[in-house]
Backbone as a printed PyTorch tensor [residue, N CA C, xyz], in Angstrom:
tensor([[[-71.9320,  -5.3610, -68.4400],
         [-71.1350,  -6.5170, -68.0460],
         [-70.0030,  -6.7640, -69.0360]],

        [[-70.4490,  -6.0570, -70.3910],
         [-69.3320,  -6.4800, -71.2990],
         [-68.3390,  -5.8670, -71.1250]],

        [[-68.1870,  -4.4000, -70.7470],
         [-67.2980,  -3.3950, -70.7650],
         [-66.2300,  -3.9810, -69.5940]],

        [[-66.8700,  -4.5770, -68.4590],
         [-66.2970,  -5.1620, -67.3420],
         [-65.2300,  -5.9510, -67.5500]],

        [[-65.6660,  -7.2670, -68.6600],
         [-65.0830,  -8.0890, -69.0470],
         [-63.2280,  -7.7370, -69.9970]],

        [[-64.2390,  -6.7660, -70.6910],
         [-63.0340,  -6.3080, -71.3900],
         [-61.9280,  -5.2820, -70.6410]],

        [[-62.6240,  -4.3670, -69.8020],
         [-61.7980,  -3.5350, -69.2430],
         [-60.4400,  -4.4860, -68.3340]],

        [[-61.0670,  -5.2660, -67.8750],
         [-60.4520,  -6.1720, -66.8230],
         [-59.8450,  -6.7860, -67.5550]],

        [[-59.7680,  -7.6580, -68.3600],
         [-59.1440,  -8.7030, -69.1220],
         [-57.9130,  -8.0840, -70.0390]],

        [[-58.3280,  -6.2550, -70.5070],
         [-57.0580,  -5.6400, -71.3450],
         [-55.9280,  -5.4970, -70.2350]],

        [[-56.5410,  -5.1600, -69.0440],
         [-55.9900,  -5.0730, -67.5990],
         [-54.1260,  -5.8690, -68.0830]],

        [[-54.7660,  -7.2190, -67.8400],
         [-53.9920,  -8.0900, -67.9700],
         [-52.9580,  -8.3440, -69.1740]],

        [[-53.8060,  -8.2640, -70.0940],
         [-53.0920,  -8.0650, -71.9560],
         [-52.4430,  -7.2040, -72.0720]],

        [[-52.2610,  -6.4740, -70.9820],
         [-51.9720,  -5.0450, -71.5430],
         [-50.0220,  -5.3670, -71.2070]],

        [[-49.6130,  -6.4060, -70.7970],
         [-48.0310,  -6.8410, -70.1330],
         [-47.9270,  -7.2120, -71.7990]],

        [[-48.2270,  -6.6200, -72.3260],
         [-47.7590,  -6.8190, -74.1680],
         [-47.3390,  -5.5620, -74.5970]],

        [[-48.3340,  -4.3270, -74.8480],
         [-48.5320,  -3.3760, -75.3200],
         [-48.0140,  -2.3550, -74.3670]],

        [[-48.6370,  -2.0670, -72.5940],
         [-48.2210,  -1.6340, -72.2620],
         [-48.7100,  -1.5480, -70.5430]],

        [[-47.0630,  -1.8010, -69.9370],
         [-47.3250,  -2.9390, -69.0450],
         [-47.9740,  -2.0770, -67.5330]],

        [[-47.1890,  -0.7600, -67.7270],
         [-47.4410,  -0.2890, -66.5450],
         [-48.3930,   0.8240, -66.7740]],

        [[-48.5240,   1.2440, -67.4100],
         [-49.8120,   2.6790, -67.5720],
         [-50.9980,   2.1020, -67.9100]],

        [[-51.5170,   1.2850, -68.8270],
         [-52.9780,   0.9590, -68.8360],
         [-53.3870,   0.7710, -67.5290]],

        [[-52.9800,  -0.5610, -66.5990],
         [-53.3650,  -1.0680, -65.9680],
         [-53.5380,   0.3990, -64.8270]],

        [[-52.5410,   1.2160, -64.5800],
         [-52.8140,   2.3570, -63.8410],
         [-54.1230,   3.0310, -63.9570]],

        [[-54.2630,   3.3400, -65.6170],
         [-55.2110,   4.2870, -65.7120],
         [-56.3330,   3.6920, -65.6030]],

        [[-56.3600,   2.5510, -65.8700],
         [-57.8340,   1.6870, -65.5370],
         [-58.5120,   1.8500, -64.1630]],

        [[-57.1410,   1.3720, -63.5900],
         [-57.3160,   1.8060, -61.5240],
         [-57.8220,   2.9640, -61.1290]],

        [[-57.4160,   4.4110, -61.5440],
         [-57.7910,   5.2050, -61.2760],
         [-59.2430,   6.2290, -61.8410]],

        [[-59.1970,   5.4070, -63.7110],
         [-60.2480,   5.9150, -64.2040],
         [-61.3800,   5.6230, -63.6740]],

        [[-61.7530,   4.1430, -63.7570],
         [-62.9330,   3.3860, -63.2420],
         [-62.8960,   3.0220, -61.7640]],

        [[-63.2390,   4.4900, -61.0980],
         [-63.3360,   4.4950, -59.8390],
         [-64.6050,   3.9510, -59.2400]],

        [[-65.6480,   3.6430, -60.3260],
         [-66.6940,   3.5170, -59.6480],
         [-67.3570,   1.8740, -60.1790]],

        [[-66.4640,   1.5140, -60.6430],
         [-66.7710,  -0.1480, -60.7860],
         [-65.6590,  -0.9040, -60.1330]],

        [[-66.1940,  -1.7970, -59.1150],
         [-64.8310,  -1.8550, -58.1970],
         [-64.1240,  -3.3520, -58.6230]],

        [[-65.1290,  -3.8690, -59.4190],
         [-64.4100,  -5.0750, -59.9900],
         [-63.1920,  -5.2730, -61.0180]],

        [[-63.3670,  -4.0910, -62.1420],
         [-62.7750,  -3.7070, -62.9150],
         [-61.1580,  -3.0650, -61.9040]],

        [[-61.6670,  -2.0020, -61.1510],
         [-60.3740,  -1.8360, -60.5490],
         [-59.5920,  -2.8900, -59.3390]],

        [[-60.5080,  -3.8700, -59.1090],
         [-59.4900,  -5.0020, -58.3370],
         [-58.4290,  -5.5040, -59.4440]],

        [[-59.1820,  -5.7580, -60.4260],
         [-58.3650,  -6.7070, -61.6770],
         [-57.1830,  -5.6140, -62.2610]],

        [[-57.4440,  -4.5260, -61.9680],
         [-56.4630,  -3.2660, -62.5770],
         [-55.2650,  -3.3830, -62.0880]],

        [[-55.7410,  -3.5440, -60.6770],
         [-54.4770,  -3.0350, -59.4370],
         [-53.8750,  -4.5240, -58.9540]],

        [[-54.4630,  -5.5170, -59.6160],
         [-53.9040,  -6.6680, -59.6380],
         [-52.9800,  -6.9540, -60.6470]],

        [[-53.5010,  -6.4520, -61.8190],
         [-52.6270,  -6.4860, -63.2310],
         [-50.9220,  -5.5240, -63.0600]],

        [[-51.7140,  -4.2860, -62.4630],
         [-50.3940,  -3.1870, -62.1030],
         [-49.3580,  -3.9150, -61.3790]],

        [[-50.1130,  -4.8350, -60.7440],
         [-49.0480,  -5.1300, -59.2820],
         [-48.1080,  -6.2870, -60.1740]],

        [[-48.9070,  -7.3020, -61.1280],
         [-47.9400,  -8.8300, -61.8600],
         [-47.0930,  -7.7960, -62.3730]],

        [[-47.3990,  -6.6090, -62.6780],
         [-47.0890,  -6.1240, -64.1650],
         [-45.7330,  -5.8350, -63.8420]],

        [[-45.2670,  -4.9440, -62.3520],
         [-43.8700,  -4.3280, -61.5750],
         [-43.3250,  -5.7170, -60.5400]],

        [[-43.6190,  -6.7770, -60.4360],
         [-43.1280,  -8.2330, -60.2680],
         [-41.9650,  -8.5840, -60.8080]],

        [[-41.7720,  -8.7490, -62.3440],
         [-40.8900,  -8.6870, -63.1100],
         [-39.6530,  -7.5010, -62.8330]],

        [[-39.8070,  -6.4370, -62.7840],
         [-38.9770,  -5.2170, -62.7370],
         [-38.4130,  -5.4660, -61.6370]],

        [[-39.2410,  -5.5850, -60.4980],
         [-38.4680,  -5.5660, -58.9340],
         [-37.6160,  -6.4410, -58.8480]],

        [[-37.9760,  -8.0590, -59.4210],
         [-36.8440,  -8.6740, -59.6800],
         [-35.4120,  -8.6450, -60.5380]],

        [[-36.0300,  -7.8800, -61.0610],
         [-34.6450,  -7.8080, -62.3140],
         [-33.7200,  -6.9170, -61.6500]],

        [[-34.0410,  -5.5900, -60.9020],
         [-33.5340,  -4.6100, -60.0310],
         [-32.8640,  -5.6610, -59.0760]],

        [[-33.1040,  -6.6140, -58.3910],
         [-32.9240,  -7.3420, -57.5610],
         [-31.5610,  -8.1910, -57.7810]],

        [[-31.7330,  -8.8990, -58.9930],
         [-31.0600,  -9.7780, -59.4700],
         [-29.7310,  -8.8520, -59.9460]],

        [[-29.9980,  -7.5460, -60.2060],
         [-28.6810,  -6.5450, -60.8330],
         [-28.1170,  -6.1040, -59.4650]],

        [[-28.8780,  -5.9330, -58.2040],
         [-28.3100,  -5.8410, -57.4930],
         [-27.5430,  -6.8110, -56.4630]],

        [[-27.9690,  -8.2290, -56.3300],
         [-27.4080,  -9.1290, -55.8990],
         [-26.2620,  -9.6960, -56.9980]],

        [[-25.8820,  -9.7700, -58.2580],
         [-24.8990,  -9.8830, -59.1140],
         [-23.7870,  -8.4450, -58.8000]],

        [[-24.1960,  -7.4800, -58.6540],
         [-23.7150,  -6.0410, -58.5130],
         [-22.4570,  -6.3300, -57.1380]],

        [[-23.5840,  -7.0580, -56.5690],
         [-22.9260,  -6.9270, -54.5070],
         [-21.8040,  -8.4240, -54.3330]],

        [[-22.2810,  -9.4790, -55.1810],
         [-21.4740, -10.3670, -55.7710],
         [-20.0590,  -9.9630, -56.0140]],

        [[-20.0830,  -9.0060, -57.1570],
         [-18.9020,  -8.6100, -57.8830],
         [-17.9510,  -7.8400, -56.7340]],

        [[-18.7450,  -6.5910, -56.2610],
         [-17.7360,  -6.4910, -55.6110],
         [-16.8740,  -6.9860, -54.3880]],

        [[-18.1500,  -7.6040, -53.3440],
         [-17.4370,  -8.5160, -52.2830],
         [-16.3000,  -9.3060, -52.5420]],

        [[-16.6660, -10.3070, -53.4790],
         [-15.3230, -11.4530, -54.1360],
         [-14.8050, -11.0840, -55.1920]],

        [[-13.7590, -11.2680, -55.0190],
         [-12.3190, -11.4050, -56.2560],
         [-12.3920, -12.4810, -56.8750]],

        [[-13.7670, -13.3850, -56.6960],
         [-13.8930, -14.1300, -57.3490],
         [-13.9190, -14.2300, -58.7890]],

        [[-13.4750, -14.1120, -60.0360],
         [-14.6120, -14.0660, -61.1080],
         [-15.8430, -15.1370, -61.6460]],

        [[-15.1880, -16.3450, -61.4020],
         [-15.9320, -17.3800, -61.4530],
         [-17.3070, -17.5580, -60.5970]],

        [[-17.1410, -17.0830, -59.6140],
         [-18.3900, -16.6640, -58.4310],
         [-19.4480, -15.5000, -59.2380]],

        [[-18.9530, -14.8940, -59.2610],
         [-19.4310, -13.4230, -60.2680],
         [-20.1630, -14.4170, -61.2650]],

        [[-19.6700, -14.5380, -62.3220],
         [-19.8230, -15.4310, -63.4540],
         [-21.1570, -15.9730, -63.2320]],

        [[-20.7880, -17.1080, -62.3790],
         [-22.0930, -18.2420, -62.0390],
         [-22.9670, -17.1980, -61.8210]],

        [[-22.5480, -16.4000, -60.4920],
         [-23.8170, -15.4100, -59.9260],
         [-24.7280, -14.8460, -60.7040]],

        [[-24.2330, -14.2950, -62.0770],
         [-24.6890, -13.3930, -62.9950],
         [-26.1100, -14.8710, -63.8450]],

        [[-25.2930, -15.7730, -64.5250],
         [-25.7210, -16.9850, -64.5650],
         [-26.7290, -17.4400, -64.2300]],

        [[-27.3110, -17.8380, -62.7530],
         [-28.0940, -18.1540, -61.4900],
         [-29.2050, -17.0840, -61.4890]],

        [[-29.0210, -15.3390, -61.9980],
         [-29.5910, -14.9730, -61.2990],
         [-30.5640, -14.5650, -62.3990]],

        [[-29.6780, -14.2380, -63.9160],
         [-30.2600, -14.4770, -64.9540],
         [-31.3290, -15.2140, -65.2960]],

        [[-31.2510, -16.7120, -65.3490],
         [-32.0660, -17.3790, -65.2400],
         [-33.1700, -17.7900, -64.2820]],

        [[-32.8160, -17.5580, -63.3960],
         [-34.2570, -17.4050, -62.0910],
         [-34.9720, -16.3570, -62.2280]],

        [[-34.2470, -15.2620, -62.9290],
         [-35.4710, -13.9520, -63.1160],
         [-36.2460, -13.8010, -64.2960]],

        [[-35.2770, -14.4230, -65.0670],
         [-36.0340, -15.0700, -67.0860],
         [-37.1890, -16.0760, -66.2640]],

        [[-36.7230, -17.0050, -65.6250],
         [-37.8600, -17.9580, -65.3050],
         [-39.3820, -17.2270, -64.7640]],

        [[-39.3830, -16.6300, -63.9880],
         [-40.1550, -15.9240, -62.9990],
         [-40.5020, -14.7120, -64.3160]],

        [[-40.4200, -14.5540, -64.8880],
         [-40.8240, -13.5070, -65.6100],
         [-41.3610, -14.1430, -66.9710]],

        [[-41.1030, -14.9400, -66.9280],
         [-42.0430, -16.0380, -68.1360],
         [-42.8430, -16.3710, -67.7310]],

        [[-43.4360, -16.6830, -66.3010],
         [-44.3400, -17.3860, -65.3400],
         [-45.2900, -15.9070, -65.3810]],

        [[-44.7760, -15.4890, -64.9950],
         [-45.8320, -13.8830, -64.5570],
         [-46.5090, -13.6570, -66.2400]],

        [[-45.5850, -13.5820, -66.7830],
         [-45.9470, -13.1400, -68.8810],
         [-47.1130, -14.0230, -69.1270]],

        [[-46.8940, -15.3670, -68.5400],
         [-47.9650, -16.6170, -69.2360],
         [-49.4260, -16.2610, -68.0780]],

        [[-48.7880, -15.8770, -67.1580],
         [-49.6630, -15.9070, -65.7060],
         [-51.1780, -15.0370, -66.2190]],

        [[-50.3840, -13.5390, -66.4730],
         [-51.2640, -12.6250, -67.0830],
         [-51.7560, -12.8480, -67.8350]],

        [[-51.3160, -13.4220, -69.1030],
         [-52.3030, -14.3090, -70.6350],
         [-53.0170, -14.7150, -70.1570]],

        [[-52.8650, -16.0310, -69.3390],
         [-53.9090, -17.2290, -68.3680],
         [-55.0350, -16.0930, -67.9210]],

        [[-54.8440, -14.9330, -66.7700],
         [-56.2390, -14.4150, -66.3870],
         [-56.7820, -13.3480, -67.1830]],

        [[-56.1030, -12.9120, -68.3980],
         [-57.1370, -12.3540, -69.8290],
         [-57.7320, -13.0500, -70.2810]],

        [[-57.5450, -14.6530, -70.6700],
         [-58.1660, -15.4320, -71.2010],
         [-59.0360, -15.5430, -70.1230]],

        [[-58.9650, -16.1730, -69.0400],
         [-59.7860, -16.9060, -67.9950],
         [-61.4240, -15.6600, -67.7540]],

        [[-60.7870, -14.1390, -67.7600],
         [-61.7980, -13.0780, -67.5720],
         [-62.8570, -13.4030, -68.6080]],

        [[-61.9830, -13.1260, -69.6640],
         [-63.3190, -13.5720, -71.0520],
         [-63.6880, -14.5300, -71.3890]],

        [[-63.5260, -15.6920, -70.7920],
         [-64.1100, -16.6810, -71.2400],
         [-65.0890, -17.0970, -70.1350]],

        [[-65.4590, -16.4810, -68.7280],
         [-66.1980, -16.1660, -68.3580],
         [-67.9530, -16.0620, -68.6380]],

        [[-69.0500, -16.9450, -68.3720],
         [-70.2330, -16.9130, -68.4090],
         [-70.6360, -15.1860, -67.8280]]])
């Protein structure tokens, strides 16, 4: 039960050290404890949350720029999109802490 705890819980810790391969190899190593790999492939998934947005946000600032001759539009856009993806990616960072802690502190 202990190994469980911990496997699952580094799952999560691991958006420190290392965000996208632990949580992989956990998924695929521990094929045969299925609790450990829910929490894996849950961790993998917060872990590329962050990225997709940031891809997102470079590409909606990207499509910004060139549509309008705006610069000021651009500007804000870059601005707006910056900060909604810093936000959302501080939320996910604290999110993951919250269910490492929450795993191990677990009865």
């Amino acid at each position: 039960m202990q190994k469980i705890k911990i496997l699952s819980a580094l799952s999560y810790f691991s958006i420190v050290f290392a965000p996208f391969i632990f949580p992989l190899i956990i998924w695929f190593v521990c094929a045969d404890e299925p609790v450990i790999r829910n929490h894996a492939k849950k961790a993998f998934l917060l872990h590329l949350l962050p990225v997709f947005l940031t891809l997102m946000g470079i590409i909606f600032v990207g499509t910004t720029g060139i549509v309008t001759d705006q610069a000021q539009l651009t500007g804000w856009g870059v601005v707006l999109a910056l900060g909604i993806v810093s936000l959302i990616d501080l939320i996910v960072f604290i999110y993951n802490i919250y269910k490492g802690i929450k795993i191990l502190a677990q009865d």
